[in-house]
Every structure is written in C-alpha cells, then in structure tokens.
N, C-alpha and C positions, 0 to 999 in steps of 0.2 A: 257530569251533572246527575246522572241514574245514580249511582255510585254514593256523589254527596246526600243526597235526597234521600236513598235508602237506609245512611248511617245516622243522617239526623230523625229519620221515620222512628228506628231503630230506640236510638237513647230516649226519645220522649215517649215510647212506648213503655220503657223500661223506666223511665222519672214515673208515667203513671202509675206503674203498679208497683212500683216502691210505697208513693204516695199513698196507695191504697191501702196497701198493706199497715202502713201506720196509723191509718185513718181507722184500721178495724183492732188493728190492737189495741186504741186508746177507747174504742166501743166494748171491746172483750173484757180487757183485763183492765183498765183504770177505769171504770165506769163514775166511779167520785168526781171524778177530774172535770169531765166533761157532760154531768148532768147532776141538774138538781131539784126539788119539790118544785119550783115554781118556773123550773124551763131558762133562768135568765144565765147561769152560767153556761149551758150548752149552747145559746145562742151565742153569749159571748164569745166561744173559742171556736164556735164556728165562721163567724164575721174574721173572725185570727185567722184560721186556716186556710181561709179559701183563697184570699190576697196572696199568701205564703205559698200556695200551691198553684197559682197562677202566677208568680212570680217566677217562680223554681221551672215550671214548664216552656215561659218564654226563654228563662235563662238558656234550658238546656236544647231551646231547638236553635237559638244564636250560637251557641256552642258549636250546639252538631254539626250546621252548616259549616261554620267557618272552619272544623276540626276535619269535618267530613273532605270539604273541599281540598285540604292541604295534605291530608293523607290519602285521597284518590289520586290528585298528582304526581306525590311522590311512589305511590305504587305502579300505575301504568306511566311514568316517566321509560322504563324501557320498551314500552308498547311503542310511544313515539318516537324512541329513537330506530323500532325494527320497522315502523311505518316509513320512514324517511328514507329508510334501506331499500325498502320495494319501490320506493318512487321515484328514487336514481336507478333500481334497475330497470321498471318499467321504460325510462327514458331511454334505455340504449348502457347506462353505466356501469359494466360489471363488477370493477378493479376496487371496490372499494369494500369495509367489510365492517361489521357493527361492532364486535371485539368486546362482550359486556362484560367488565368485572361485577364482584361479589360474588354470594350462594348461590352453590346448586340449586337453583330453585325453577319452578318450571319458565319461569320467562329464559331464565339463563338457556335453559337446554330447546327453548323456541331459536333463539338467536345463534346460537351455537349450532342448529341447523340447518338455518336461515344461510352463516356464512359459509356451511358446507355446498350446501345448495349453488350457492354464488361461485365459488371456487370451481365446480364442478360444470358450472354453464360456463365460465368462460375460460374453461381449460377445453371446453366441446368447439364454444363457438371459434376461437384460435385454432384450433385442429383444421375445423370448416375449414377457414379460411384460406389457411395453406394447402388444404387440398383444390379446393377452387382456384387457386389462383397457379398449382402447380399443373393442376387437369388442363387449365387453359392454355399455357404454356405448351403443355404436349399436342393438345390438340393442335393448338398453330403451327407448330413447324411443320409437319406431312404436307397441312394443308397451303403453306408458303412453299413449299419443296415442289408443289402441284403445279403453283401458280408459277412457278421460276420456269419451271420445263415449258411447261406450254407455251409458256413468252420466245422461248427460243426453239423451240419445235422446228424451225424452218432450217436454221443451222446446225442441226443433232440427226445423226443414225434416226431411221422410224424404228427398227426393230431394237434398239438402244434405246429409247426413248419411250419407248412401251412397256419394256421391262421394268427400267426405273420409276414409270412412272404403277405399276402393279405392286412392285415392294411397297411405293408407299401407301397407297390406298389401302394395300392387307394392314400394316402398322395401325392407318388410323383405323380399320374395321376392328382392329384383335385390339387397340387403346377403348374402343368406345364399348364394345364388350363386355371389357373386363370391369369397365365403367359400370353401368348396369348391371353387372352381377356384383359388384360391390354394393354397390345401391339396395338392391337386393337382399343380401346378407344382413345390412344394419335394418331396413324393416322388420326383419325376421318374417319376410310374408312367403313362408314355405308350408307344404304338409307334412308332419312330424312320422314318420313309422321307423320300426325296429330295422336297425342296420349292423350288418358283421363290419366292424375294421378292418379284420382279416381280409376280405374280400374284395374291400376297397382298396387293400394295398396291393394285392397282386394284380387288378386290373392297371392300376396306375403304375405299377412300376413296368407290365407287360406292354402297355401303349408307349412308353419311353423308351425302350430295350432297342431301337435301331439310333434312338439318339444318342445312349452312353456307349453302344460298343460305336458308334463315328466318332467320340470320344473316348475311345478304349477306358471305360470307363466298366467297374464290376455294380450288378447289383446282387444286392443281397435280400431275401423277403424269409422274414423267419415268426415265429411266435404262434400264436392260441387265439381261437375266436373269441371277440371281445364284442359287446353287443351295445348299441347304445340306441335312444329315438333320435330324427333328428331327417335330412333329408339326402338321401343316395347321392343326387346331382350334382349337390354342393360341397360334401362331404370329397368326393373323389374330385373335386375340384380341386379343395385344398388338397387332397394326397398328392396328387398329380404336381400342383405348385412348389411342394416342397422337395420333392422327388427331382424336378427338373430345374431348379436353386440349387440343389446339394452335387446334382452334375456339372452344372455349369461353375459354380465357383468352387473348383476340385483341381487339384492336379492331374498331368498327365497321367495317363493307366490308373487313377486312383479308386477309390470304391465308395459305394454308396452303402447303408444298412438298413433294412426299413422292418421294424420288429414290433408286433403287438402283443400284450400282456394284460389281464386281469389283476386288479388291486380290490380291494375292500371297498365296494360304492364305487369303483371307479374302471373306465375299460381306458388303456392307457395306448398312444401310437408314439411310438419310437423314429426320427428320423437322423442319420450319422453318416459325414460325411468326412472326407482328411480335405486336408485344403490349409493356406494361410493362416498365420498367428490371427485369431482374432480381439483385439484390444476392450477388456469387459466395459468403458465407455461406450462403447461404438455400437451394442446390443442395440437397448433402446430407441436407437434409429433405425434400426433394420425393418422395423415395420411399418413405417412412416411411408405415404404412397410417395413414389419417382424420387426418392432418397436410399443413398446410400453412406451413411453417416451424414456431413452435412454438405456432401457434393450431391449433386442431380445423375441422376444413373447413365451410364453413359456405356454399355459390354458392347462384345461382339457379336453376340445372340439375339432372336429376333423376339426381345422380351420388350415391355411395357413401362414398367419398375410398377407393377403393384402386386406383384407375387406374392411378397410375405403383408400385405394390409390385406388382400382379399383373406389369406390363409388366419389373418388375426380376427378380420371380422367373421369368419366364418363363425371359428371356434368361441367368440364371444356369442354370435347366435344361438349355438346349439350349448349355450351355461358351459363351456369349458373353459379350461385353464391353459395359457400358452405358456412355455419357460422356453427359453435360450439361452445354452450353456454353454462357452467353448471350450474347446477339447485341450486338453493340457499340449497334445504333440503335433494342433493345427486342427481348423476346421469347427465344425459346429455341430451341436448337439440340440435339436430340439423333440421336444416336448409334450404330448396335449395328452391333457387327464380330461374324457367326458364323463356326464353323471352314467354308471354302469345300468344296466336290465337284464332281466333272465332272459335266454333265450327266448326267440317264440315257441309254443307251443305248436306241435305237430299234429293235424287230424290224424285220431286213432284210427286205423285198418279195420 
C-alpha cells in the first residue's frame, strides 16, 4: 500500500507540473491564444482548461493506483515468497528452500542467502542431533554396566567387582570430559594468547611416549617454531588427540611423525602415522563424534570416540583449517594450517 500510494503520489505530482508547465507556455509564448482586449477569450480557455486538467489529474491518480498496485506486487512478489520461507522455518521446517529464478537482482541474492542460511542450519541442526543422541547412547551404557554389577554384587568377587566397576566410572568420567571440553571448543569461550606449536608437540608427544613404546610404537617430533593465538590447553589437547589416534590405529612397531612448519600467513602442524589402507570415503567420518565411518567406535583402548571431533572443533575455534589425507602405503596424514603471528616480543635487557 506505501508503495502504491507513493507511485500514484508520484505521477500526479508529475501530471501537475506537466500541466503547468503548459499552462505557462501558452501564457509565454502564445499570448494571442489565450488573451484578449476584453478578457472573454482568456476566460474562455480558461473554463477549457481547468475541466481538462482536473480531468487528466483524476485520470492519472486512478491510473496510479491501479498501476501502482500491480507493480508493487509484482515487485515484492519475491519478498513474499522469502517471508513464507522464514515462517516454515520459524516453525521447526528447515528442509525446504526458496530457489528464486530471474536476475541477479538484489532480492535474488536476499533469497539466495536466505537458502544458504537454511541449508547451513539444518546441516548444524542434523549434526546436533546425532551427536545428542549418540552422547546419550555412550553415556548409558557405563551407566547400565553400573547398574548390572550392583544387581549381582552379592554373586561376584568384591575385589572383581570393584575393579570393574572403577573402569567404568573412569570411561563415563573421561566420556563426560571430553563432553565439555567439546562444548567448550564450539563456544569458543577461551583467552586467546601467542602459542609455539613446536612446544605443543613435544609436550604431547612427551606425555605419550610410555604409551607408544607399550606399543612399540616410534615417535618422531621434528620441525621450526610456528606461532599462533589461540589457547595452550586446548591446543595440546588436540596434539595430544591426534598423537594418541595415530598410535593407536598403527601397526605393530609402526611410527608416528609429528612435524611443524611455517607457511606464508600460516603456522602449520603435521601429524603421520603408517597404519591401514585408508578408503578416501571413509575421511569425512572420521571426525564425526563415537563414529568410525558409519559403525560406532568400538577399539581396544580406553578411548571415547570423540578424539578427532574434539581435535576438529578445536581447530575450527582457533580459524584453522583441518585436511585428512591417506597415505598412499597406509595410514593417515593429517593436517592444520592456523592463521600464523610473529613471534612474541621479548623484554629488552
């Protein structure tokens, strides 16, 4: 209605000063026409005109309106169909998507956001959900495993039954953990300061080094200090994650690599392990929590299965980039490029 109202505002503003405009040209320049010694032909074409020009201005506000109105609606017709988009998703409905053809034009590229947006919430919300629904799954079993013992507590070893029942409590303490510091990572509710990778890797591979030689297992820590912001605790989290991944699914006697380098803008962490043909479908899931492809994680190790999701949300915290690459002759090659910084600055002596 604004819309109609201001195009018909518009053209009868624009009829008047047409009108006017004629009205003084025929005062300018045709003065004969419309005046004479005794006044009766100026009256006369002015009793002509006036009718003609109240004619011509009804005309052109009936116009306006009805012209007004059919080209407001044809203009904001994709306003209402991106309105109708928000109000199925307001509702709970992601799955659906505006898809406007025509020109480039700015509604085009409103909607064309609009279905990015969409696409991207319930690619989140989906994720959610398998994680909720896989977190719970993990969390019940320990706590089913608790309840099963204590029911037979009377027919079980005590010092059997106390053991058993310590494993699991550690599992659900080290699942709920890892829970939370997941959690953690996607807020990003950390303090940011200057961190060496370097640094981070030889601790993390140092704290591991009785678990790969129990699996005769080499490590390796090589490369250049690489600096990034971001936070110590999390950061050697993931090292540590990927470190004790790359031991665990290796072969016997096999070896670890763990190598950082500087690139152009970017401090880079190298992690290389030998191990199993890795199938390049089967990436994609490796970071998905309590998955490993599309079975539920199930080792020998006294792991969680969110290793490589905390290790992905880390690196998404801190603006990195994750890659997964397998190794031509077995094993996996991963990846993380963060945004680089200069070193810190040292107080002068």
């Amino acid at each position: 209605m604004k819309l109609t109202l201001s195009y018909a505002a518009f053209l009868m503003v624009a009829g008047a000063l047409l009108l006017a405009v004629v009205w003084v040209y025929m005062l300018r320049y045709a003065p004969g026409i419309v005046t004479s010694p005794d006044g009766t032909l100026a009256r006369s074409v002015r009793l002509r005109f006036v009718p003609a020009v109240a004619t011509t201005l009804a005309f052109l506000m009936v116009f306006g309106l009805t012209g007004g109105w059919i080209l407001a609606g044809r203009m904001l017709a994709p306003l209402t169909r991106i309105a109708d988009a928000a109000r199925l998703a307001a509702e709970g409905s992601l799955s659906h998507r505006i898809r406007l053809k025509g020109p480039s034009d700015e509604f085009r590229e409103l909607a064309d956001v609009f279905d990015t947006m969409l696409e991207q919430l319930e690619s989140h919300i989906a994720e959610q959900q398998r994680f909720a629904a896989n977190a719970s799954h993990e969390l019940r079993t320990p706590l089913a495993i608790s309840q099963a013992l204590l029911e037979v507590a009377d027919t079980q070893n005590q010092n059997e039954l106390i053991e058993r029942l310590r494993v699991v409590n550690t599992r659900a303490i080290d699942l709920t953990e890892a829970l939370l510091l997941l959690s953690r990572a996607d807020r990003k509710t950390f303090t940011r300061s200057p961190v060496d990778l370097s640094l981070i890797a030889e601790e993390a591979t140092e704290s591991l080094l009785p678990f790969a030689e129990e699996r005769q297992i080499t490590l390796d820590v090589t490369g250049e200090t690489a600096h990034t912001l971001g936070s110590a605790e999390l950061l050697l989290q993931m090292v540590t994650n990927l470190v004790q991944n790359a031991i665990v699914h290796n072969h016997p006697a096999g070896a670890v690599a763990v190598h950082t380098e500087v690139e152009p803008g970017a401090s880079v962490l190298l992690v290389e392990n030998t191990g199993h043909h890795l199938p390049p479908e089967l990436l994609p899931t490796l970071t998905e929590p309590f998955q490993r492809g599309t079975e539920r994680i199930r080792t020998d190790h006294a792991g969680v299965g969110l290793g490589l999701a905390i290790v992905h949300s880390i690196v998404r915290a801190h603006n990195g980039i994750l890659a997964l690459t397998p190794r031509p002759t077995g094993g996996l090659l991963v990846t993380i490029r963060f945004p680089g910084t200069p070193p810190p600055q040292t107080a002068s002596q």
